[in-house]
C-alpha positions in Angstrom: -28.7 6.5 20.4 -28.0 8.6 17.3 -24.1 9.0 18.6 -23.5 5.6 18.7 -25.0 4.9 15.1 -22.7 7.4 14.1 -20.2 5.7 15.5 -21.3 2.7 14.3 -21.4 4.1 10.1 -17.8 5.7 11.0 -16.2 2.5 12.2 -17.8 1.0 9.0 -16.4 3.7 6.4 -13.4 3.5 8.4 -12.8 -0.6 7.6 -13.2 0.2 4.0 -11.2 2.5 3.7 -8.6 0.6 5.1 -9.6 -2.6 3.1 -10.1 -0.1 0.1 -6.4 0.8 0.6 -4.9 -2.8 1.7 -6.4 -4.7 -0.7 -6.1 -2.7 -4.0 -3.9 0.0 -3.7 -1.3 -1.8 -1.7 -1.6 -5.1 -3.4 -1.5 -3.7 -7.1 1.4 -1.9 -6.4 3.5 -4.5 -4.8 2.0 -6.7 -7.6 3.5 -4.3 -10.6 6.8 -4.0 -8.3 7.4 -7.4 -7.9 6.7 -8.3 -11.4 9.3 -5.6 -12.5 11.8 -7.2 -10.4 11.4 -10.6 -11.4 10.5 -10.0 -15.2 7.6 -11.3 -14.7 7.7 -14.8 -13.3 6.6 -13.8 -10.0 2.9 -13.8 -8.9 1.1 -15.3 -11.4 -1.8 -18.1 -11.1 -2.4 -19.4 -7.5 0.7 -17.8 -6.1 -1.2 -15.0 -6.7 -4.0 -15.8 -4.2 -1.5 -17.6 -2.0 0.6 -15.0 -1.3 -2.0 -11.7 -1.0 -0.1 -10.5 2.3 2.9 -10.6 1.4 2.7 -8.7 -2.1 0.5 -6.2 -0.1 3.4 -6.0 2.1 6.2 -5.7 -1.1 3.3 -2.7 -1.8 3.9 -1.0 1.6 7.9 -1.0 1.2 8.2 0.1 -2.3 5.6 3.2 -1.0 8.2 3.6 2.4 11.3 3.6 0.0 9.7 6.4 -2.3 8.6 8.4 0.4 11.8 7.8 2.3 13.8 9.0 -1.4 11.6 11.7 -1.9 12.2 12.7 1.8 15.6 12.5 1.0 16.0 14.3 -2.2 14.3 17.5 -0.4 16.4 17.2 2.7 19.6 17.7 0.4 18.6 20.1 -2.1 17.1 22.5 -0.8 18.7 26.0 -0.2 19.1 26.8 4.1 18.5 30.6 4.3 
């Protein structure tokens, strides 16, 4: 009984987390990334709530590309002993 509440509040934490993470971290960044590129034209107003999955998604990439650069960087400048 107490093992499956447990489980229960984990699976909980564990959804907001991921919403906590999906929904403003991803989304803000791909926001501010998108709005670079475009110079601003692009989300504003109701393209803003229309398109929520796909600037979360433009969020994701930009975070692959500067893990994947900083990845990169290290795997060329560093000194083999």
């Amino acid at each position: 009984m107490l093992s499956e509440a447990i489980d229960a509040v984990a699976a909980a934490l564990k959804a907001v987390f991921i919403a906590f993470v999906w929904n403003i971290v991803l989304f803000n960044l791909g926001r501010y990334a998108l709005l670079l590129m475009t110079a601003g034209r692009y989300p504003h107003g109701r393209l803003l709530d229309a398109h929520v999955n796909r600037i979360c998604a433009a969020g994701f990439a930009v975070l692959v590309m500067a893990w994947s650069m900083l990845a990169l960087y290290n795997n060329l400048h560093t000194e083999h002993v």
